[in-house]
Every structure is written in C-alpha cells, then in structure tokens.
C-alpha positions in Angstrom: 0.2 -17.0 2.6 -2.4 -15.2 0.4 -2.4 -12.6 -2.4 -2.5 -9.0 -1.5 -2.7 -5.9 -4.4 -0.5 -3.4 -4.2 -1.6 -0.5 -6.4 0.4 2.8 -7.4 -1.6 5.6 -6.6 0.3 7.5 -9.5 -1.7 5.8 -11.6 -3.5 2.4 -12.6 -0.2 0.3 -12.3 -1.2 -2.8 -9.8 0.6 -6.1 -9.1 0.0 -9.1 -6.6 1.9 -10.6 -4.6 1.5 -13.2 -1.6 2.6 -12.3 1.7 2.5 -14.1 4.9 0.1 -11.5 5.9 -1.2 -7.8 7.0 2.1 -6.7 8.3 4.1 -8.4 5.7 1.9 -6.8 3.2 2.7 -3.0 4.7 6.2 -4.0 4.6 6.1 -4.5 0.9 3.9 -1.5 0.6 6.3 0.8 2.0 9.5 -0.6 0.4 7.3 0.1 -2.8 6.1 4.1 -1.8 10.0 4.7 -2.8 8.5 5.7 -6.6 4.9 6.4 -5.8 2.2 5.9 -2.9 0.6 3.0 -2.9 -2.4 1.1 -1.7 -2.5 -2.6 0.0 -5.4 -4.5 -0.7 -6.5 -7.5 0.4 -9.4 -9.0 -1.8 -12.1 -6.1 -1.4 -10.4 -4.5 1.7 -8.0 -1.8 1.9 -5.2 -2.7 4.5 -3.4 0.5 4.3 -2.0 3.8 2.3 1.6 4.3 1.9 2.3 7.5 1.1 5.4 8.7 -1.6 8.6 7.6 0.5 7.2 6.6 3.8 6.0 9.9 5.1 4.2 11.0 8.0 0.6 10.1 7.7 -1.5 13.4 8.9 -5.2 13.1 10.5 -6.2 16.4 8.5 -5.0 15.1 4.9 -7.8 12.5 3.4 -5.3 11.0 1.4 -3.1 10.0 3.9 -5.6 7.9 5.9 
C-alpha cells in the first residue's frame, strides 16, 4: 500500500489516497474522471491522465497522453 495523488485537472483540487498500487491507482482515477479529468501521481511521477468520463485517449491530443 502507498499514497498516490490524484489531482483534478479542472483546477487545483488534489487528494491522497493509498492504493495497493499502479493499477489500483488508475482504477480510482477513472471512477474520479466522472466530474473532471484527473491526474495520478505517484510521489514525483505521473502514472497516468484520465480524461473527463473515461474517454478515448487520442495520440494527436497532448492532453490526453
């Protein structure tokens, strides 16, 4: 178990949480994206970008990747 960030990308909101661990943190992640995307962190390292309500992530849109 250790603390990962989640912060809205909607603006400066942020709250941690533990999870068991990477993919436990993505699965909080997107349950969260239902309001706003979000960010995982882990520490200094971004685990992933959820964007607003789980969509599609898109190779040509920065802000999905």
């Amino acid at each position: 178990m250790t603390h990962y960030s989640f912060r809205s990308l909607q603006g400066a909101l942020s709250q941690n949480i533990v999870c068991r661990d990477d993919l436990d943190a993505l699965d909080e992640g997107v349950r969260r994206a239902g309001k706003s995307a979000v960010e995982v962190w882990h520490g200094a390292r971004l685990v992933a970008r959820v964007k607003l309500g789980n969509a599609p992530l898109n190779a040509r849109d920065s802000r999905s990747l």
